[in-house]
PyMOL Python script that loads the backbone (N, CA, C, O; Angstrom):
from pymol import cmd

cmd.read_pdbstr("""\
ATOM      1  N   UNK A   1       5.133 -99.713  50.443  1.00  0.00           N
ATOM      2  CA  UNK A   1       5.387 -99.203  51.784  1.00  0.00           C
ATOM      3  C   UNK A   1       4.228 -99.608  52.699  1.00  0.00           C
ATOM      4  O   UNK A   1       3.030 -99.393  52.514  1.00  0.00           O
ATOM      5  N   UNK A   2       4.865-100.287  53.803  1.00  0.00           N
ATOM      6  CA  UNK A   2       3.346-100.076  54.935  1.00  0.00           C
ATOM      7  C   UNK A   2       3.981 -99.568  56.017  1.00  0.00           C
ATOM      8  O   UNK A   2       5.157 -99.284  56.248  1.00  0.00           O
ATOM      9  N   UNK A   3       2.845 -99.502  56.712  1.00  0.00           N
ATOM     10  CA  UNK A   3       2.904 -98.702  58.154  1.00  0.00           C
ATOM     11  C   UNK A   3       2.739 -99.964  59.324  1.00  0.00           C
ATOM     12  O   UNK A   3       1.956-100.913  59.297  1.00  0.00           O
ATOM     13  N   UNK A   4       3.815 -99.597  60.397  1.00  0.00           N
ATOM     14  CA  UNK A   4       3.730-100.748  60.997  1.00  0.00           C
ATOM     15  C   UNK A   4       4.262 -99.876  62.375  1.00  0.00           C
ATOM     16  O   UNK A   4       4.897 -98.822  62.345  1.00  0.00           O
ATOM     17  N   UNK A   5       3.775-100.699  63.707  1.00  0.00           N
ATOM     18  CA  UNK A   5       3.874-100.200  65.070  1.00  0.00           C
ATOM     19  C   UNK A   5       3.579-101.315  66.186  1.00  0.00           C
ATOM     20  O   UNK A   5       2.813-102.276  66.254  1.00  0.00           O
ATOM     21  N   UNK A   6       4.427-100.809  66.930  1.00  0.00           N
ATOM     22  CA  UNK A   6       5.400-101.461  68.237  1.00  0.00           C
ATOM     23  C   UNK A   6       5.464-100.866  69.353  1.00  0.00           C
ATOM     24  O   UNK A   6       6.362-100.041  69.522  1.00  0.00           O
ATOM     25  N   UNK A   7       4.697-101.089  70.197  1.00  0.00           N
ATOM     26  CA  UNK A   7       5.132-100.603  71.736  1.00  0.00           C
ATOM     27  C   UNK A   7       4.970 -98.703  71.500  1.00  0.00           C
ATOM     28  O   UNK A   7       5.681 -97.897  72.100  1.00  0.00           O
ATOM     29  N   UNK A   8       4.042 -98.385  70.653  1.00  0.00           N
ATOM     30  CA  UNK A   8       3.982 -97.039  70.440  1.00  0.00           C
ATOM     31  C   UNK A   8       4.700 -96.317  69.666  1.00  0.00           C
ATOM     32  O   UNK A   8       4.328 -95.161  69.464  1.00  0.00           O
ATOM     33  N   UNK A   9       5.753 -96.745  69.117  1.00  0.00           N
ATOM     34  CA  UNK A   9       6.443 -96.596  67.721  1.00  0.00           C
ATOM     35  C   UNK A   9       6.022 -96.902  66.870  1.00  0.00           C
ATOM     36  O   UNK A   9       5.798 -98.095  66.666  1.00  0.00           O
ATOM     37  N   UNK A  10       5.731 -95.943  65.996  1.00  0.00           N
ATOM     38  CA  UNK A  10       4.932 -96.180  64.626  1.00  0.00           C
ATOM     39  C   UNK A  10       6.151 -95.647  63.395  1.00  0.00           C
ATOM     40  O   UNK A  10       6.668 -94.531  63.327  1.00  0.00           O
ATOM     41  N   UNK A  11       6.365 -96.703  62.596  1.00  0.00           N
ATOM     42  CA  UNK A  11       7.448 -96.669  61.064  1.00  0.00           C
ATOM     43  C   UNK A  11       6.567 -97.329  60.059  1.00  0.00           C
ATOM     44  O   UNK A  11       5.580 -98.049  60.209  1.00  0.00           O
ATOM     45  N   UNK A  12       7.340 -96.785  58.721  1.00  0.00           N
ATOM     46  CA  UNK A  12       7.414 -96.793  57.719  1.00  0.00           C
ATOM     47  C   UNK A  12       8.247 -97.574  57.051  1.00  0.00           C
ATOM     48  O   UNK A  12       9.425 -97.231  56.941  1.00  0.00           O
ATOM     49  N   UNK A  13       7.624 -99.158  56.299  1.00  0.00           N
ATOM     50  CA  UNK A  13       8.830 -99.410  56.046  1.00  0.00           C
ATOM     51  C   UNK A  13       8.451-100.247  54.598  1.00  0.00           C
ATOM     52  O   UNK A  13       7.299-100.205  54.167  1.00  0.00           O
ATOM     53  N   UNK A  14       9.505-100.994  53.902  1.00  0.00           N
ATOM     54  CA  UNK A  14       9.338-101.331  52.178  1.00  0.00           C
ATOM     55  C   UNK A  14       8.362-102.739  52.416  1.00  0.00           C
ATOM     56  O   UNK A  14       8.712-103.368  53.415  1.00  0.00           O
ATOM     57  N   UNK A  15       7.472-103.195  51.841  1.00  0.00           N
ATOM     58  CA  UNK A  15       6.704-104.319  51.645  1.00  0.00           C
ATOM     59  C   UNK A  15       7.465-105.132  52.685  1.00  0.00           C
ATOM     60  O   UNK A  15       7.123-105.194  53.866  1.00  0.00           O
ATOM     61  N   UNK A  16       8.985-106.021  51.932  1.00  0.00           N
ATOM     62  CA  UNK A  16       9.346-106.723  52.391  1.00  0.00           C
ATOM     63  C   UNK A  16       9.954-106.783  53.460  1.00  0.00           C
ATOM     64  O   UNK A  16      10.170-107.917  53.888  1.00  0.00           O
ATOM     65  N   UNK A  17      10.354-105.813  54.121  1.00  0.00           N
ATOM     66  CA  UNK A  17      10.874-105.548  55.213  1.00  0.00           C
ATOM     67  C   UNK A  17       9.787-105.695  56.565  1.00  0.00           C
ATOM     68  O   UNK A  17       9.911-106.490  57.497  1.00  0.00           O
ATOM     69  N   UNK A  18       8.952-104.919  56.416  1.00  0.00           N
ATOM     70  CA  UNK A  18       7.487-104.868  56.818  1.00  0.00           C
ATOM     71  C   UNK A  18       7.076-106.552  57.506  1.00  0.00           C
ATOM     72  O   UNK A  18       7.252-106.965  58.652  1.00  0.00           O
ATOM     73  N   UNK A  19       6.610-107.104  56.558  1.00  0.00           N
ATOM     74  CA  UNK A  19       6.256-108.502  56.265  1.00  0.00           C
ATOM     75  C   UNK A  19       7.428-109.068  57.551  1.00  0.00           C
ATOM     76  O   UNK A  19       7.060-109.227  58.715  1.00  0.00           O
ATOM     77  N   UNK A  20       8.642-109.283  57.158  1.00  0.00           N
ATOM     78  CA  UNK A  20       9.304-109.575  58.461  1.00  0.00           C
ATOM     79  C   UNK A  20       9.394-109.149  59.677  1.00  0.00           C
ATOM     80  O   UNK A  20       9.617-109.876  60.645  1.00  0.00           O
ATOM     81  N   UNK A  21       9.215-107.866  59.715  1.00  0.00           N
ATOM     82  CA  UNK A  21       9.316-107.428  61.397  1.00  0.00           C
ATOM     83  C   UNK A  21       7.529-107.839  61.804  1.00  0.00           C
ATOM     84  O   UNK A  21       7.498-108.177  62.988  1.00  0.00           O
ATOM     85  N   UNK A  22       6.564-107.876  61.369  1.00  0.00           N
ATOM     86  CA  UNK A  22       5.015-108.295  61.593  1.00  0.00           C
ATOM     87  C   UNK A  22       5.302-109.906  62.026  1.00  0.00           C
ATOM     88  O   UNK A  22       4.576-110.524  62.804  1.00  0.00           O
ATOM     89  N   UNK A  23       6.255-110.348  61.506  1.00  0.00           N
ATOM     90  CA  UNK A  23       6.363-111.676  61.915  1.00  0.00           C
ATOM     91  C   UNK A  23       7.087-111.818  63.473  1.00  0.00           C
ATOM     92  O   UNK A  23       7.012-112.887  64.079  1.00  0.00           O
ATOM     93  N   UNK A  24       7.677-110.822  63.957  1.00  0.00           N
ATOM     94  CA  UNK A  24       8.726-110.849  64.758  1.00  0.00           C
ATOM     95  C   UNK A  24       8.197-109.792  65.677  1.00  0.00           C
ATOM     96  O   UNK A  24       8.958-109.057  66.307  1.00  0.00           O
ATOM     97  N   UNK A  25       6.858-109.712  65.755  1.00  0.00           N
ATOM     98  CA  UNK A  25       5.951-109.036  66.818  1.00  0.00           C
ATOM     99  C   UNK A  25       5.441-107.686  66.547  1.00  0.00           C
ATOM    100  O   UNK A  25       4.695-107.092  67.326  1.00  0.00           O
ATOM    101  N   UNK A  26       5.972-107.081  65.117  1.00  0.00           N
ATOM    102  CA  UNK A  26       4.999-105.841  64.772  1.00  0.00           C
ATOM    103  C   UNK A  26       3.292-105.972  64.703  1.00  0.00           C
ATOM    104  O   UNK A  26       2.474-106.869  64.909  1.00  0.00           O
ATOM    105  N   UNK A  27       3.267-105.053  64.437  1.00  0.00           N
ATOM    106  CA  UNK A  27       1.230-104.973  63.595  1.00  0.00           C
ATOM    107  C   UNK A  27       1.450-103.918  63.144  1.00  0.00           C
ATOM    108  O   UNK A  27       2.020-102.894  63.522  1.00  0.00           O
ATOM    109  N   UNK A  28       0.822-104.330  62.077  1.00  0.00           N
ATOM    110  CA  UNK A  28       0.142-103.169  60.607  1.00  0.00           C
ATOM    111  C   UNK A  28      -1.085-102.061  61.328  1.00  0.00           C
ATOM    112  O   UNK A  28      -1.885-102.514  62.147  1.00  0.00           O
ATOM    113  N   UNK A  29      -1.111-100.828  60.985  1.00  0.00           N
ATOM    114  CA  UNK A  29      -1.489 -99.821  61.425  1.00  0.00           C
ATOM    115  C   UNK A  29      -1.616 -98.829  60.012  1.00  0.00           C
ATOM    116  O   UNK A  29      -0.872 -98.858  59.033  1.00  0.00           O
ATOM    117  N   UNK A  30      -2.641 -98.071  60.213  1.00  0.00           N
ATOM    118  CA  UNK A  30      -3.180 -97.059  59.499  1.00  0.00           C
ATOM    119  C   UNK A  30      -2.214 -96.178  59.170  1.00  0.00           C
ATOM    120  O   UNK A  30      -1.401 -95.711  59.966  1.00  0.00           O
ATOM    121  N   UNK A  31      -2.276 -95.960  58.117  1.00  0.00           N
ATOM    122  CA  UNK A  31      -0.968 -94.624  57.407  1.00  0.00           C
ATOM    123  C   UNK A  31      -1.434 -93.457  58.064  1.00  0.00           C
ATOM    124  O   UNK A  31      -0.599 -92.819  58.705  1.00  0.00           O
ATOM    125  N   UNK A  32      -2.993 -92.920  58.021  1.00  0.00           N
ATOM    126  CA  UNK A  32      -3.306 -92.044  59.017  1.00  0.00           C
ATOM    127  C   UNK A  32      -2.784 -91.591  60.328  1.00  0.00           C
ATOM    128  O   UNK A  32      -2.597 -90.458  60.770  1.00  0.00           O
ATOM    129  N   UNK A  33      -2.571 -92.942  60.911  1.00  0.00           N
ATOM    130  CA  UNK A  33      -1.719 -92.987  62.345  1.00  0.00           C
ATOM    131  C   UNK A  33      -0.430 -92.600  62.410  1.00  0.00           C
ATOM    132  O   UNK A  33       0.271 -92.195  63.336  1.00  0.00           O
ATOM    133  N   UNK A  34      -0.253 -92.783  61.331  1.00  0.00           N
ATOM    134  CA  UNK A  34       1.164 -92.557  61.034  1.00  0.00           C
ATOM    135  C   UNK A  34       1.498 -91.370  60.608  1.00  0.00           C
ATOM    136  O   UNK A  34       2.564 -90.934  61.044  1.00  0.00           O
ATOM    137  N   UNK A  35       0.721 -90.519  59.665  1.00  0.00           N
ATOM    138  CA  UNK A  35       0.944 -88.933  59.214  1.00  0.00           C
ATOM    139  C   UNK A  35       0.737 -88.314  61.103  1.00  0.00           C
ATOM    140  O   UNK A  35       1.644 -87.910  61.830  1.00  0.00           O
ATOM    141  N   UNK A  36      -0.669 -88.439  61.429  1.00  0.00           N
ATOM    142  CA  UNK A  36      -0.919 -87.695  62.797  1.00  0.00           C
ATOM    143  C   UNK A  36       0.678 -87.635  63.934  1.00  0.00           C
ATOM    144  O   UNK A  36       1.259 -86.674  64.436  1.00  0.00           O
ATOM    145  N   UNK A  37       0.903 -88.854  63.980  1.00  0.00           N
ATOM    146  CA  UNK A  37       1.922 -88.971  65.215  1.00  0.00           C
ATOM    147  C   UNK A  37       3.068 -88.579  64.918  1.00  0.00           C
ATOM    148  O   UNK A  37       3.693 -87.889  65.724  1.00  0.00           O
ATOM    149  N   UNK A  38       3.635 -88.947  63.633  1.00  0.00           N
ATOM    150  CA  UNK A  38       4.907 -89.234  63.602  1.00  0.00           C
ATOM    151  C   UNK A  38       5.389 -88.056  62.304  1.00  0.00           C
ATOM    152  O   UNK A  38       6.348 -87.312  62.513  1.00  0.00           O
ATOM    153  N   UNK A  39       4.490 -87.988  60.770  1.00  0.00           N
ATOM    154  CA  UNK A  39       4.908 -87.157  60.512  1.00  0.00           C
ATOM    155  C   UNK A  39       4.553 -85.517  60.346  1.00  0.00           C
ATOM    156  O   UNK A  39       5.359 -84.609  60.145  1.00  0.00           O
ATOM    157  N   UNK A  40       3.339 -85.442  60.470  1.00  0.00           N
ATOM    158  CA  UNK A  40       2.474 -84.251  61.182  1.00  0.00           C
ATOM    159  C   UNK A  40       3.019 -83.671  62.414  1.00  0.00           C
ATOM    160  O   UNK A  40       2.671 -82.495  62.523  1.00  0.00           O
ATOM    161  N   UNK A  41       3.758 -84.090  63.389  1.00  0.00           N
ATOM    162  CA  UNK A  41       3.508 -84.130  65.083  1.00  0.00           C
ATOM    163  C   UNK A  41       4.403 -82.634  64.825  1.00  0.00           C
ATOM    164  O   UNK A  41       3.666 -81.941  65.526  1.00  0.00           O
ATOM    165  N   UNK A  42       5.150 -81.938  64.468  1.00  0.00           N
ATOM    166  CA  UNK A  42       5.682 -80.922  64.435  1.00  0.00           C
ATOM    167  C   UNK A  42       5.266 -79.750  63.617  1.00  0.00           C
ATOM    168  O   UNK A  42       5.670 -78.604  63.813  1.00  0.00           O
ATOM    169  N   UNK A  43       4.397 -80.127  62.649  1.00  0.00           N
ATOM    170  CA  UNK A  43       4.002 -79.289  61.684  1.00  0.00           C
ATOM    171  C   UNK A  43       2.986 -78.002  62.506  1.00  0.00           C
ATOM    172  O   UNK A  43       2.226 -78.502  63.336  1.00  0.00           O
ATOM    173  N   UNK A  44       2.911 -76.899  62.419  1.00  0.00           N
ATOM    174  CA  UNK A  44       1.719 -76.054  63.070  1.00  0.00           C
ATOM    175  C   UNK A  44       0.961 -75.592  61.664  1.00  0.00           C
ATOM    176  O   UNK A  44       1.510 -75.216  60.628  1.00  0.00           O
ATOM    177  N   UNK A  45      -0.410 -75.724  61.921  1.00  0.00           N
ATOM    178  CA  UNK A  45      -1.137 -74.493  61.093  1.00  0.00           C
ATOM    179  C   UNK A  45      -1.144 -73.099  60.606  1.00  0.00           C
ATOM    180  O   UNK A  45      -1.276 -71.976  61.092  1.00  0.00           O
ATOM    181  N   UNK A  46      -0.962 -73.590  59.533  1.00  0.00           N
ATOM    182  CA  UNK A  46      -0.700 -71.982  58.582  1.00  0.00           C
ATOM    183  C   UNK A  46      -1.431 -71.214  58.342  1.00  0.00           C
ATOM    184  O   UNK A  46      -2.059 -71.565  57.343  1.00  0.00           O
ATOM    185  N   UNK A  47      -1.881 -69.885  58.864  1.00  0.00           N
ATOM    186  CA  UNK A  47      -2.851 -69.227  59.114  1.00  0.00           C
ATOM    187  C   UNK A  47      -2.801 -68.185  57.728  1.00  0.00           C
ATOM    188  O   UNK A  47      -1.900 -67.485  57.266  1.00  0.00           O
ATOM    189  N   UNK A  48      -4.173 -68.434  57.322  1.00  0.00           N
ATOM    190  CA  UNK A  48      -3.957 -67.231  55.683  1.00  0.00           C
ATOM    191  C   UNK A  48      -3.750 -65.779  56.299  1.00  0.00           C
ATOM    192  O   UNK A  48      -4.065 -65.350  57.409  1.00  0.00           O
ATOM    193  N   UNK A  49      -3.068 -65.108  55.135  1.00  0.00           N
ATOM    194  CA  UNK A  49      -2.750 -63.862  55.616  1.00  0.00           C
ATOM    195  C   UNK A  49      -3.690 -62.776  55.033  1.00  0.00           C
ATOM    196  O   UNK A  49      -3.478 -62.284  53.925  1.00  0.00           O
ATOM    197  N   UNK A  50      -4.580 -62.472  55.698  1.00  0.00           N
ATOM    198  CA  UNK A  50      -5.940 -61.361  54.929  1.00  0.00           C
ATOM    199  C   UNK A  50      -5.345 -59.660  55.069  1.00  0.00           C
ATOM    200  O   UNK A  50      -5.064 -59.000  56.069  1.00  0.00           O
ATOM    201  N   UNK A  51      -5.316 -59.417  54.013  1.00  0.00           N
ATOM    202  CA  UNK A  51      -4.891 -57.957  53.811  1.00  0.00           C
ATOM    203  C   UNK A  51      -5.690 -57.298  53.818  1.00  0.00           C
ATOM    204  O   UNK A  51      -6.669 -57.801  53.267  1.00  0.00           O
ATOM    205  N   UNK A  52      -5.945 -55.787  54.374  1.00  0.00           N
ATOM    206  CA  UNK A  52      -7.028 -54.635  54.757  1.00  0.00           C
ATOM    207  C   UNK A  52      -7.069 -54.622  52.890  1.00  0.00           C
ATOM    208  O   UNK A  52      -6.169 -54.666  52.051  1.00  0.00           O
ATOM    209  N   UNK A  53      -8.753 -54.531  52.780  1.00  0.00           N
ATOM    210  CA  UNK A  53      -8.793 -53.830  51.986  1.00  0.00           C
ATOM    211  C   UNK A  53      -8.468 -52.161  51.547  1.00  0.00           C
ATOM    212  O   UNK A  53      -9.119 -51.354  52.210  1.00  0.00           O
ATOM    213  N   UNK A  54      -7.425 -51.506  50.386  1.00  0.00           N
ATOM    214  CA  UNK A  54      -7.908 -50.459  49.999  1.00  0.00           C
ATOM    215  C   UNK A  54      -8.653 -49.740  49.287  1.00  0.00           C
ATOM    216  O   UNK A  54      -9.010 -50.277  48.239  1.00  0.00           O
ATOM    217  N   UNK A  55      -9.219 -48.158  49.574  1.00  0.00           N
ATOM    218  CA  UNK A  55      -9.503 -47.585  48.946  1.00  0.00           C
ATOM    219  C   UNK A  55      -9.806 -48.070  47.753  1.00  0.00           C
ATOM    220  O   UNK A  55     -10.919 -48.525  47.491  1.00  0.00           O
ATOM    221  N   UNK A  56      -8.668 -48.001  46.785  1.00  0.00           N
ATOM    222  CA  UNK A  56      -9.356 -48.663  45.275  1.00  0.00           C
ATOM    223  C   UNK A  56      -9.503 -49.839  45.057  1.00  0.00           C
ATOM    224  O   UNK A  56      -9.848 -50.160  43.919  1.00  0.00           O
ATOM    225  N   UNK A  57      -9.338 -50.651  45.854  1.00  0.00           N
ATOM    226  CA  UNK A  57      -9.795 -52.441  45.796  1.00  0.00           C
ATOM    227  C   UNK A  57     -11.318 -52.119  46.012  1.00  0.00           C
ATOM    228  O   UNK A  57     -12.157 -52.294  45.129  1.00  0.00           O
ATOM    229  N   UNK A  58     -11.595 -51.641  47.245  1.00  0.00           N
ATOM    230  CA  UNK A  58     -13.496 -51.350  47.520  1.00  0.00           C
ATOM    231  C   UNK A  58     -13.776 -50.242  45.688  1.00  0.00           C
ATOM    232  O   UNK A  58     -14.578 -50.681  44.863  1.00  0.00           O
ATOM    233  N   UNK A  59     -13.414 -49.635  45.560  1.00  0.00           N
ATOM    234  CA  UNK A  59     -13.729 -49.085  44.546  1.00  0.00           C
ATOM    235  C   UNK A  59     -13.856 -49.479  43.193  1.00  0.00           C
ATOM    236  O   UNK A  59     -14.604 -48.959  42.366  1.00  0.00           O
ATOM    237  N   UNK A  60     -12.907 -50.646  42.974  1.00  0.00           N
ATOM    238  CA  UNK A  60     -13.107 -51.256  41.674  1.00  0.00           C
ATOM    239  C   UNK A  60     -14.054 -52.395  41.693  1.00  0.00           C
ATOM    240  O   UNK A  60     -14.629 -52.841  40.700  1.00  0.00           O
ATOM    241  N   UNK A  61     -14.211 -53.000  43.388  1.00  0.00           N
ATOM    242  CA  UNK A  61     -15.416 -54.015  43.450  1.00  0.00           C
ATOM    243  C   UNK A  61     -16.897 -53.248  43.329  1.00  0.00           C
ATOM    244  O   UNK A  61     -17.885 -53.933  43.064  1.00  0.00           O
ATOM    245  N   UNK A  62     -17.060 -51.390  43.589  1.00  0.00           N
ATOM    246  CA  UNK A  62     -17.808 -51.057  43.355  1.00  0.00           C
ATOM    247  C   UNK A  62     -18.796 -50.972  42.081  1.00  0.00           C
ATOM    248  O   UNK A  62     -20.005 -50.970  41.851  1.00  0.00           O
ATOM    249  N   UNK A  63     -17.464 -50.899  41.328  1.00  0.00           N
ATOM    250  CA  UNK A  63     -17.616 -50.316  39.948  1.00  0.00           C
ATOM    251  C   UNK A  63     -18.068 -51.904  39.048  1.00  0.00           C
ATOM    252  O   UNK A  63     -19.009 -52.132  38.289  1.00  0.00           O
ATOM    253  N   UNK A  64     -16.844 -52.871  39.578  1.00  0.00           N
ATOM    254  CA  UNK A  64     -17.441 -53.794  38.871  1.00  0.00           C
ATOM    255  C   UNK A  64     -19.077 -54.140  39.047  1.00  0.00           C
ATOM    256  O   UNK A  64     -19.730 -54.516  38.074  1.00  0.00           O
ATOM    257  N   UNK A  65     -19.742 -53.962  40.511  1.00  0.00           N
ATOM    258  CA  UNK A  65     -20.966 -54.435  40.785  1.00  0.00           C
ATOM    259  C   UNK A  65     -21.813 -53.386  39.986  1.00  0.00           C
ATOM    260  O   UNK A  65     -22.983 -53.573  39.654  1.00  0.00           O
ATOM    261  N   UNK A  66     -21.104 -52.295  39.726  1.00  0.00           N
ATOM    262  CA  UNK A  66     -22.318 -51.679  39.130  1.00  0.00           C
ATOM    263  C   UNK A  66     -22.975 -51.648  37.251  1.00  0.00           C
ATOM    264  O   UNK A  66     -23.981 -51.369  36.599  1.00  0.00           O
ATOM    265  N   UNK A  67     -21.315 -52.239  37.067  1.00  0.00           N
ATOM    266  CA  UNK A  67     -21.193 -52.674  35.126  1.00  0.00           C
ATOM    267  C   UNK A  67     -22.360 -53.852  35.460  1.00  0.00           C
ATOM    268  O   UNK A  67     -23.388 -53.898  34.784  1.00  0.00           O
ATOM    269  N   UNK A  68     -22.131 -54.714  36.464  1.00  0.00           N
ATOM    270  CA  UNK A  68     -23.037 -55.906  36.605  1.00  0.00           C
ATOM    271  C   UNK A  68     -24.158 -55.934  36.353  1.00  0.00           C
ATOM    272  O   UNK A  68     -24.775 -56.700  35.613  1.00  0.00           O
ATOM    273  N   UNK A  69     -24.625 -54.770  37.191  1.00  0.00           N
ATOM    274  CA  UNK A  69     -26.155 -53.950  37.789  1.00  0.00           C
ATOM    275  C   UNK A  69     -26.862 -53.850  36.698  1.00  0.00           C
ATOM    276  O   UNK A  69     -27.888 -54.488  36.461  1.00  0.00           O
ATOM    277  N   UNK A  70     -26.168 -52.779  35.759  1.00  0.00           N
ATOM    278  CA  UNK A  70     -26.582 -52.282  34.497  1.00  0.00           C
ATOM    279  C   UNK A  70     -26.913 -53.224  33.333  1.00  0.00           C
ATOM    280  O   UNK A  70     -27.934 -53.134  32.651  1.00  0.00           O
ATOM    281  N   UNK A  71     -26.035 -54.048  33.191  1.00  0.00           N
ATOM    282  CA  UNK A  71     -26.465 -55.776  32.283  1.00  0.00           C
ATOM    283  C   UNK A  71     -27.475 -55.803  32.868  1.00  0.00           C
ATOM    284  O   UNK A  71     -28.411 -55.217  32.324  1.00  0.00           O
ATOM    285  N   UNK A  72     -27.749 -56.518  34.289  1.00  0.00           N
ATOM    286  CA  UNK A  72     -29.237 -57.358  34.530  1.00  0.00           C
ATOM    287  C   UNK A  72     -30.161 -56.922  35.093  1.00  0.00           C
ATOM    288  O   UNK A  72     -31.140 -57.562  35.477  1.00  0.00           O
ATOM    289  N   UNK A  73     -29.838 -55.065  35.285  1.00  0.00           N
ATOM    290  CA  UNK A  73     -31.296 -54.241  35.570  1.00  0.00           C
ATOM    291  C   UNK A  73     -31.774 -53.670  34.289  1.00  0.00           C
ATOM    292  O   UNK A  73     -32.876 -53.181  34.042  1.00  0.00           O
ATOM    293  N   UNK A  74     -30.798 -53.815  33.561  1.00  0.00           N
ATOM    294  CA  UNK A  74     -31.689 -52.544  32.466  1.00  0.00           C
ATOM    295  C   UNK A  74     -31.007 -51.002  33.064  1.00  0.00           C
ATOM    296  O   UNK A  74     -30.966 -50.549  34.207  1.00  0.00           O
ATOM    297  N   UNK A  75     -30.608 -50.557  32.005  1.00  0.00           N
ATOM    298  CA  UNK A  75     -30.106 -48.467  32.014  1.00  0.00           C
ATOM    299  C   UNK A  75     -31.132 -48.358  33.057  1.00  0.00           C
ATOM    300  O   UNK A  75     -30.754 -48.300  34.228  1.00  0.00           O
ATOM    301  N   UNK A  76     -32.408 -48.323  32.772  1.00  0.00           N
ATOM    302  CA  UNK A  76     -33.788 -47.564  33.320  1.00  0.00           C
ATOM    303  C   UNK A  76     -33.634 -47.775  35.045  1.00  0.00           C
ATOM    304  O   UNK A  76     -33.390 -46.900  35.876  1.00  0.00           O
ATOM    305  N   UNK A  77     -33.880 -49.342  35.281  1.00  0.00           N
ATOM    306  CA  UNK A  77     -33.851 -49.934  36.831  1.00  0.00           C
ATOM    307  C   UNK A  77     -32.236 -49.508  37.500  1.00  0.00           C
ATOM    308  O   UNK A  77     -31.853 -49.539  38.670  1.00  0.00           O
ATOM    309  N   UNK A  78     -31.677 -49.204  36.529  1.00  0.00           N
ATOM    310  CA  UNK A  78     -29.937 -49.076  37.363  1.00  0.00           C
ATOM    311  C   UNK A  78     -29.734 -47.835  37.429  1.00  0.00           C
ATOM    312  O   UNK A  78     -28.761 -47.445  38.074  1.00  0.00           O
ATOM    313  N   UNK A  79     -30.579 -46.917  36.795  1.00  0.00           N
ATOM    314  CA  UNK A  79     -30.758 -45.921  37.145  1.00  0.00           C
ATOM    315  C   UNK A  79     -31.500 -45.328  38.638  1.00  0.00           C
ATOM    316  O   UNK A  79     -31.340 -44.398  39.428  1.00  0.00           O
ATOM    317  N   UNK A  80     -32.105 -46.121  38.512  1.00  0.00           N
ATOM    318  CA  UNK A  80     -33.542 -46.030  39.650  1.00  0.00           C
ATOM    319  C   UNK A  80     -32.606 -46.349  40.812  1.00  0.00           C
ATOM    320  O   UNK A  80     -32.376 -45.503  41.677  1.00  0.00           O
ATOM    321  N   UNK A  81     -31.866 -48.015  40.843  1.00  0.00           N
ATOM    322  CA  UNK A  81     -31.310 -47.919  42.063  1.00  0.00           C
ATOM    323  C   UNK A  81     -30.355 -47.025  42.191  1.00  0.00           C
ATOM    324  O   UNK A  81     -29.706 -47.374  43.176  1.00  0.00           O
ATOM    325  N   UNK A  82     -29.909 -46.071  41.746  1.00  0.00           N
ATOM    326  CA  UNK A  82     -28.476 -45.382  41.754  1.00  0.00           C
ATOM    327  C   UNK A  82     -29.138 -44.352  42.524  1.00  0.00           C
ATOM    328  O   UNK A  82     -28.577 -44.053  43.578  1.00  0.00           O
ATOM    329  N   UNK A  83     -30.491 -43.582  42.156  1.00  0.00           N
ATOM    330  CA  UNK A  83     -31.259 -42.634  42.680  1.00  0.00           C
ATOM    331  C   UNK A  83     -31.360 -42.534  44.200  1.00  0.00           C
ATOM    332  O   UNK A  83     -31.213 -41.557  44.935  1.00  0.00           O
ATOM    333  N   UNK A  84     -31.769 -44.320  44.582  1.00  0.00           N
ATOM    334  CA  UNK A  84     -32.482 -44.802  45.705  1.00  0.00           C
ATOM    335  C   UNK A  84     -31.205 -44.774  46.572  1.00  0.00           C
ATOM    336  O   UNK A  84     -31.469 -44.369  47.704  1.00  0.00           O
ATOM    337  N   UNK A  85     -29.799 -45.104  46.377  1.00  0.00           N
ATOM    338  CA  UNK A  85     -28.520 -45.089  47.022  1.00  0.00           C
ATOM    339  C   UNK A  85     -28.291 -43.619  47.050  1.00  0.00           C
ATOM    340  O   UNK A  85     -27.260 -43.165  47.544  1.00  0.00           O
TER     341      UNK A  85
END
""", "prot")
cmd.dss("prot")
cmd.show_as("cartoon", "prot")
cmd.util.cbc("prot")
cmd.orient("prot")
């Protein structure tokens, strides 16, 4: 497949087909040019959908940070910060 364009028409077309219309006044052009204009040109951006955190979502990220805490402070220091909170 190449990408080929004319007077501001930009197509898609098989090797050999291609090859003949370039002879008959096309030019070869960037596939890039070709997603942007022609098959992109309608598409809109899909915006992620972020959900409120709840209650027990914050609560189980709590809990996990604090199993964490306890591994790489030591009982003693995870104690201490638990005091200091």
């Amino acid at each position: 497949m190449k990408t080929i364009k004319k007077d501001g028409e930009i197509v898609r077309k098989s090797n050999i087909d291609a090859e003949v219309l370039v002879k008959s006044g096309w030019a070869y052009c960037k596939k890039s040019e070709w997603k942007k204009t022609v098959r992109d040109r309608d598409k809109k951006p899909v915006a992620a959908k972020v959900q409120p955190e709840s209650k027990q979502d914050k609560q189980d990220k709590q809990d996990k940070q604090d199993k964490q805490d306890k591994k790489t402070l030591g009982h003693s220091k995870y104690r201490q910060k638990q005091a200091q909170n």
